[in-house]
N, C-alpha and C positions, 0 to 999 in steps of 0.2 A: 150754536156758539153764543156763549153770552158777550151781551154789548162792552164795552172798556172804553174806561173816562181816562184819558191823557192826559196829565196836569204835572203842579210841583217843579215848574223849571224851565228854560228861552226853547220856546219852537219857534222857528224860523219857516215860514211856508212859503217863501219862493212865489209868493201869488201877489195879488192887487194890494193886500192889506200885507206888509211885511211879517209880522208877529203876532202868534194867536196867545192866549191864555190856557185852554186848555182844547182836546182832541175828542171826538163820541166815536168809537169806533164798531160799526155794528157789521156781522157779517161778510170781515174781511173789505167792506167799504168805510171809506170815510163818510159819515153821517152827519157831523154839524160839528165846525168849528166856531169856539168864540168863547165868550166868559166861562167861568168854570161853573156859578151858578145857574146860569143860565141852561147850562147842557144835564146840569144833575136833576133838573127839575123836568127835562124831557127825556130824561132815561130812562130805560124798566132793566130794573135792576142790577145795573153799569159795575161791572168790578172796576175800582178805580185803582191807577196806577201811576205812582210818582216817577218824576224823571229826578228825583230828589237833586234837584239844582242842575241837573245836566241839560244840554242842548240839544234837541230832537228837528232833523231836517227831512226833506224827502230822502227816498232811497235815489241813491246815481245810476244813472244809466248809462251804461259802456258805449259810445258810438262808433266803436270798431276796434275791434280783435278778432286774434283768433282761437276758438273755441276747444277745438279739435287739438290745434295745434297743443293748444297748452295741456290739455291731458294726455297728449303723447305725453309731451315731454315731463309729465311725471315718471316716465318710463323710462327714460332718457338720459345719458352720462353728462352732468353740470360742469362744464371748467373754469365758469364764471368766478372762482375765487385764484382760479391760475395766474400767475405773476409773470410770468417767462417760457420757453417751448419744454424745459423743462419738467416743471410743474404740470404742464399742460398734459405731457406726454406719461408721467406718474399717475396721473388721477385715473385715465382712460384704461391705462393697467391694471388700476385696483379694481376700476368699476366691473373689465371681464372678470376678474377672478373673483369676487365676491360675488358674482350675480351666477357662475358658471355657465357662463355663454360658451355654446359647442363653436369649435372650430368649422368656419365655416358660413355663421350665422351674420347677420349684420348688426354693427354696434354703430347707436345713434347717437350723434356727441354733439352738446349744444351750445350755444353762449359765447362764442369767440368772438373777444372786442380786443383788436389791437391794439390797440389806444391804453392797453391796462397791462401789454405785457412788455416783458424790458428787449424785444425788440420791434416792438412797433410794425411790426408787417404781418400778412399773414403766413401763417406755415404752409410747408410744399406736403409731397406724398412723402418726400425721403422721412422731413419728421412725425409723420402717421406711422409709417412703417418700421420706428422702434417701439410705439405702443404693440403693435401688431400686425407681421402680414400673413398671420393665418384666417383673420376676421377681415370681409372687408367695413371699411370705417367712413364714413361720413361725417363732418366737421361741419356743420352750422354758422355761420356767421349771426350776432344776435339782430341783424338787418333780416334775412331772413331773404338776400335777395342773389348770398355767395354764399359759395362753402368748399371746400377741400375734399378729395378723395384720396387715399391710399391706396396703394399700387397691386392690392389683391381688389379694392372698389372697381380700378377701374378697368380690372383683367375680366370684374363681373359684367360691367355695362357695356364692357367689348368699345372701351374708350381708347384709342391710342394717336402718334403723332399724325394721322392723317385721317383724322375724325373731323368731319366739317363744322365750323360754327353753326350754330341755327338762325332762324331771324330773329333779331333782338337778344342776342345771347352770344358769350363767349367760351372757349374755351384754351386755356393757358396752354402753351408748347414753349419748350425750350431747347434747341439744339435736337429739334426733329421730335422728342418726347412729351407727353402729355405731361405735367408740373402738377395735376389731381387737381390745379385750380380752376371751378367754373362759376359763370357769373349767370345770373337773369334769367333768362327762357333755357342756358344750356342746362343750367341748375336743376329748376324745377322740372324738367321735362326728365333729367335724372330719379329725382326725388319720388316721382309718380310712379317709376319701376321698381322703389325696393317695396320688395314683399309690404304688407301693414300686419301692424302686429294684432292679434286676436283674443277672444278668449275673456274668462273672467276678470283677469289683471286689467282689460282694456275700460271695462264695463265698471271696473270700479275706480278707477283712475279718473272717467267722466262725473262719480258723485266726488271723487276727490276738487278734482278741476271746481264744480259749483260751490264747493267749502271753500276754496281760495278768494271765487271772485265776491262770494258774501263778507268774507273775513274782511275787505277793501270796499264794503258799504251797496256794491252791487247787486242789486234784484234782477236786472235786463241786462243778458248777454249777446254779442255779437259771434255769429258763425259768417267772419269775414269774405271768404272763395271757398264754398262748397264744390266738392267736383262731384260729377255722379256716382262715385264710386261710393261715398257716403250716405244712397239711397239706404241698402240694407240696414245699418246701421241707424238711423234713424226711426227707420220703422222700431227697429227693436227697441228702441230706448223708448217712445210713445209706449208701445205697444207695452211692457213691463214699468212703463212711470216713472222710470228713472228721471224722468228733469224735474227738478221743484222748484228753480229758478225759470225767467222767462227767456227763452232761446230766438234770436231774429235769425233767418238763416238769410245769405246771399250767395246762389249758387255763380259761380263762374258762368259770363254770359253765353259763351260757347254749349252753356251745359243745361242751361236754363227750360230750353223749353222741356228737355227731357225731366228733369228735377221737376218741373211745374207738374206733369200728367203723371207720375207716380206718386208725387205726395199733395197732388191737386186738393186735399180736403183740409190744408194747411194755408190756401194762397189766402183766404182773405178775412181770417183768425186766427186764433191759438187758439191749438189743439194737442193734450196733452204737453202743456208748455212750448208746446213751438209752431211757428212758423216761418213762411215765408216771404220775404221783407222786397226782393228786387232781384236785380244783377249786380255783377261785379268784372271789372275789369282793372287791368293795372298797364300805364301807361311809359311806365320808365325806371328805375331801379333807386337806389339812396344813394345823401351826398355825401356819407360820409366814408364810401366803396366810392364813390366819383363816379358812378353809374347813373345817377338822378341826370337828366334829360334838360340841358340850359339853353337860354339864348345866349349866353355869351360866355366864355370859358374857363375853363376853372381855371386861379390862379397862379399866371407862370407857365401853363400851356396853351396847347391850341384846343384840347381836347374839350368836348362841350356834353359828355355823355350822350347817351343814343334812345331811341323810341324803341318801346317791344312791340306797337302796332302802327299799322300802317292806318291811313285815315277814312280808306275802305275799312278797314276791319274795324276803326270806331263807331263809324257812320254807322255798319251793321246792326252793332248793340245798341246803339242812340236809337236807331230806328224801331227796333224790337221791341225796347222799353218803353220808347213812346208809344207806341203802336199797339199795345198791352197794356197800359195806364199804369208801369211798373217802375217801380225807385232804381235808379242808376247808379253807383257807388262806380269811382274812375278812381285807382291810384296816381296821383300826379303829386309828387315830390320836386320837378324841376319846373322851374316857368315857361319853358318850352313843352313840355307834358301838360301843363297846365295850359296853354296855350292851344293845342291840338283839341285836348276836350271843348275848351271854350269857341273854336271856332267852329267844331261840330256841331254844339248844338244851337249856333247862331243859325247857323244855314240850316237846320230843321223848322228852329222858330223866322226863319223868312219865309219858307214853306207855309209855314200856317199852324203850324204844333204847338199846342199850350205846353210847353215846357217845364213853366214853374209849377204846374200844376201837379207833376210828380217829384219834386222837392230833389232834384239829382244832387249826389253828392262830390264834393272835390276833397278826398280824403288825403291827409297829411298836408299839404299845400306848404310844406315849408319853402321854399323860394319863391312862393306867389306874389308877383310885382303889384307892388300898390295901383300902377299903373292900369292893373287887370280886375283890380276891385270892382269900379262902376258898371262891369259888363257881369261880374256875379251876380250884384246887384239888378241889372237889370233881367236877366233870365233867371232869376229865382234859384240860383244854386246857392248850397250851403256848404261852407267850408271847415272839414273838423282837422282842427291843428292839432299835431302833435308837437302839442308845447312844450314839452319832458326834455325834447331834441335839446332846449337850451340848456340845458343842465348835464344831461349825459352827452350827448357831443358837442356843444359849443365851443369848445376849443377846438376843437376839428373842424368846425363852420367856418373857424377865424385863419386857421391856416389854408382852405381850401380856395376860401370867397375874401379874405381881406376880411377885416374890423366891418368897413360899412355897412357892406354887402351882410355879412353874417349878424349884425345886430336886427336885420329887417326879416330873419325867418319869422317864422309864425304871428301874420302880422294881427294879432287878436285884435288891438288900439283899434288900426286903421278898419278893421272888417265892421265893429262896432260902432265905428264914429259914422258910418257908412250904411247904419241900421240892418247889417246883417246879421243875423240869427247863426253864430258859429259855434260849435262845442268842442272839447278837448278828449283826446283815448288817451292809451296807450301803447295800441297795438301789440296787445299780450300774446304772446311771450316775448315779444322783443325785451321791454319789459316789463315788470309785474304793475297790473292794476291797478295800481296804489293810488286814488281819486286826490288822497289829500297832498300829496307830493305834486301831484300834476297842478293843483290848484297854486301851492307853494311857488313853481316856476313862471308859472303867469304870471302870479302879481309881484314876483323878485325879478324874476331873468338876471338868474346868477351862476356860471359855469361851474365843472368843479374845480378848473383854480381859482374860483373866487372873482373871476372878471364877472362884472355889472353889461351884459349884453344887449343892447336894444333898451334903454330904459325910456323912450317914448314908446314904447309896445306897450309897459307895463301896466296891467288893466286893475281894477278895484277888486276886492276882495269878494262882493258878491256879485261882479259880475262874473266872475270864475265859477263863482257855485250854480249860477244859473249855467253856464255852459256844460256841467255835465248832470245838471236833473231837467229844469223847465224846457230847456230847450235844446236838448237832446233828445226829450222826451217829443218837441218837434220835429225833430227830423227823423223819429220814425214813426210820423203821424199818429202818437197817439199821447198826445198832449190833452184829451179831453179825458186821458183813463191816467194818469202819470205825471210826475214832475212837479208835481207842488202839494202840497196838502191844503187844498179845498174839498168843499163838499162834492159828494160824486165820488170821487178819484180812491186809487187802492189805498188800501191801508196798505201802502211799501214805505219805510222809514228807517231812518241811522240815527242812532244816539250817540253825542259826540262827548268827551268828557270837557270841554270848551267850549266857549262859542264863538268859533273863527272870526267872525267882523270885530270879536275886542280883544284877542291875541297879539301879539307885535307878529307883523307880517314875516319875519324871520322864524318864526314856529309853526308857521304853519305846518310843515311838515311833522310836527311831533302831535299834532291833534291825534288823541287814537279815538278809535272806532271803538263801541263800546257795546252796541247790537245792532244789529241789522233785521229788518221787522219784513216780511214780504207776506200780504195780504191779512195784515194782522198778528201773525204768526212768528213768533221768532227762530230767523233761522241760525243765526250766528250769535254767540255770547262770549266778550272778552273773559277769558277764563284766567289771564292774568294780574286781573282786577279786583 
């Protein structure tokens, strides 16, 4: 591969020295940044190549999604544009007839945000069961933590009015009948039994799914809760080279050590684009299903949401991960979630356990009390906010929590003034990757009726950018390979058609992406540009 000189336009490198001149790139490595003469005269035979005035930053690094998830759901019935139960129940009709789904089959239906239809709640089975009850149907919440069943669902799962809840999970009855609605642990432990779909569509849905998250500036993908069931699958995609992006996986801590001894040649590189990055566990459900896990209760009830584990069953994986010298990802959405983790792993590090030392994570932390900062801070955890929350539910924040309350979700300010190393997802599919939207809600915190939410939250424009490259690229230890363009580091890189620190903060969101470079190479190209 011949060497290529980067020049003709603002790189932004995220590193000590803000702004370079021009890029050497030899070998899929970054080789010498600095003057443009300077690097022509140390090059052998450098194709040089203009950003002709555009701006070139590191590539972003995703610090959690989900991977799988989202190339299902290329597979999967959208009703994300549905306005009403109407709509909602029209689309899932077209979707069987157009795809010729046999009666009988499972139809996987995704995206349901109440908050967007004209009755604001969720639908029961009776409204699944005009789409369909010869199929049974499955309805997604875009939380990803509820969803609906129709009444041939849950004749399949052998669900009915005297189906027990599980622990950390619900399930809806109404006048002795299951209502198809389940929450949390009843959910997912559903979800786990329908069939998965197979097959070449699956295999090519996964180089779809990496076209997406490049298309949104991403090189480094998250495989948020690995179950083992995704052993085989894995191998295969190695084994035939399907990943060209780089894949972190976190198997479910339950699942871990299993996942560790089968793809053991994965734990402590990439191999064939992947590896494996820790454990995963999830502590409490979202706030905007009122399942997120509080100390004090949602507004206007008593209700304070619930824990899906008990403090044995933290303690387990705390101990595991530490005991393994392996990364810990804890879903904790409520500050009482948040709080459970936090106390867990106080009591390990009173024990004696270097804690920070495997960089544990506190994913989503939106209701994380300011008051709980200094103890992140002191155990070295890192908190990745899902900062988008302000934008797609903050009005939901404000009716659930009050004005106050909801202006202080993801509190980036205070994690930062606090010299915390935090970074932002979007926990895709919930939804889509979109690095520079996420960035947009950082530094606005603007709802979509236009309420200004938390504006002492609102952080600088490059400190957002660093939140999901330089130091994202920290929390998944590999900030000496990643997240800035220094010497060393890959050639992974976004060419932006602006240079977001002189846009008016209001556009951010219309920055487009313009290629996405992953070890030199380009994998994405705006094609309508």
């Amino acid at each position: 591969m011949a060497q290529i000189l980067i020049s003709g336009g603002t790189i932004l490198t995220m590193g000590s020295s803000l702004q370079a001149e021009a890029v050497l790139v030899d070998e899929g490595k970054i080789k010498r940044v600095g003057d443009r003469k300077e690097l022509l005269a140390i090059a052998d035979h450098a194709e040089e190549v203009s950003l002709e005035g555009k701006t070139m930053i590191p590539a972003f690094l995703d610090a959690h999604s989900h991977f799988s998830a989202c190339a299902n759901g290329l597979l999967q019935c959208s009703v994300e544009s549905a306005r009403d139960f109407h709509e909602l129940v029209d689309k899932i009709r077209t979707y069987i007839k157009e795809n010729e789904i046999p009666e009988g089959s499972w139809v996987m239906v995704r995206d349901l945000d109440p908050e967007v239809l004209r009755e604001k709640k969720v639908p029961d089975k009776t409204v699944l069961d005009q789409a369909s009850n010869r199929h049974p149907i499955v309805l997604q919440h875009k939380s990803g933590h509820v969803g609906v069943l129709n009444s041939a669902g849950l004749a399949w799962m052998g669900i009915d009015g005297n189906t027990p809840d599980p622990s950390g999970g619900r399930i809806d009855k109404r006048d002795g009948e299951a209502t198809g609605y389940l929450e949390e642990n009843a959910f997912i432990q559903m979800q786990s039994r329908i069939p998965a779909v197979s097959g070449e569509n699956l295999i090519q849905a996964y180089g779809k799914a990496q076209e997406m998250y490049a298309s949104y500036g991403i090189t480094t993908i998250q495989e948020g809760m690995m179950p083992k069931e995704m052993i085989p699958l894995y191998q295969y995609l190695g084994k035939e080279k399907k990943l060209w992006l780089d894949v972190v996986a976190y198997p479910a801590a339950s699942d871990g050590e299993e996942i560790d001894e089968a793809l053991k040649e994965h734990l402590n590189a990439y191999r064939d684009g992947f590896r494996l990055g820790g454990y995963k566990i999830f502590l409490d459900g979202s706030p905007q299903s009122r399942t997120a896990w509080m100390r004090t209760p949602y507004l206007g009830t008593e209700d304070r949401g619930y824990p899906t584990l008990t403090d044995e069953q933290v303690e387990e994986s705390v101990n595991m991960a530490l005991k393994k010298k392996r990364q810990l990802l804890a879903h904790c959405n409520g500050d009482a979630a948040a709080e459970q983790y936090l106390r867990v792993l106080e009591q390990a590090a009173a024990a004696g356990a270097d804690v920070a030392d495997t960089r544990p994570v506190l994913v989503h932390g939106q209701l994380l009390g300011l008051d709980q900062i200094p103890r992140l801070k002191k155990l070295g955890v890192i908190p990745s906010f899902f900062v988008a929350h302000v934008y797609h539910w903050g009005d939901t924040h404000i009716r659930n929590f009050g004005y106050d309350r909801a202006a202080l979700i993801s509190p980036a300010a205070a994690a930062g003034e606090a010299g915390i190393p935090y970074t932002f997802h979007q926990d895709a599919p919930v939804i889509r990757p979109d690095m520079m939207e996420t960035v947009w809600c950082a530094v606005n915190r603007i709802t979509r009726d236009g309420v200004c939410l938390g504006e002492g939250q609102r952080i600088p424009v490059l400190e957002a950018l660093k939140a999901v490259t330089i130091r994202a690229a920290y929390q998944y230890g590999e900030e000496t390979g990643k997240g800035s363009i220094e010497e060393g580091k890959q050639a992974d890189f976004v060419i932006l058609d602006r240079n977001p620190l002189e846009v008016p903060a209001m556009e951010l969101k219309e920055v487009q992406i313009l290629q996405t470079i992953k070890m030199g190479k380009t994998v994405y190209r705006n094609q309508k540009r």
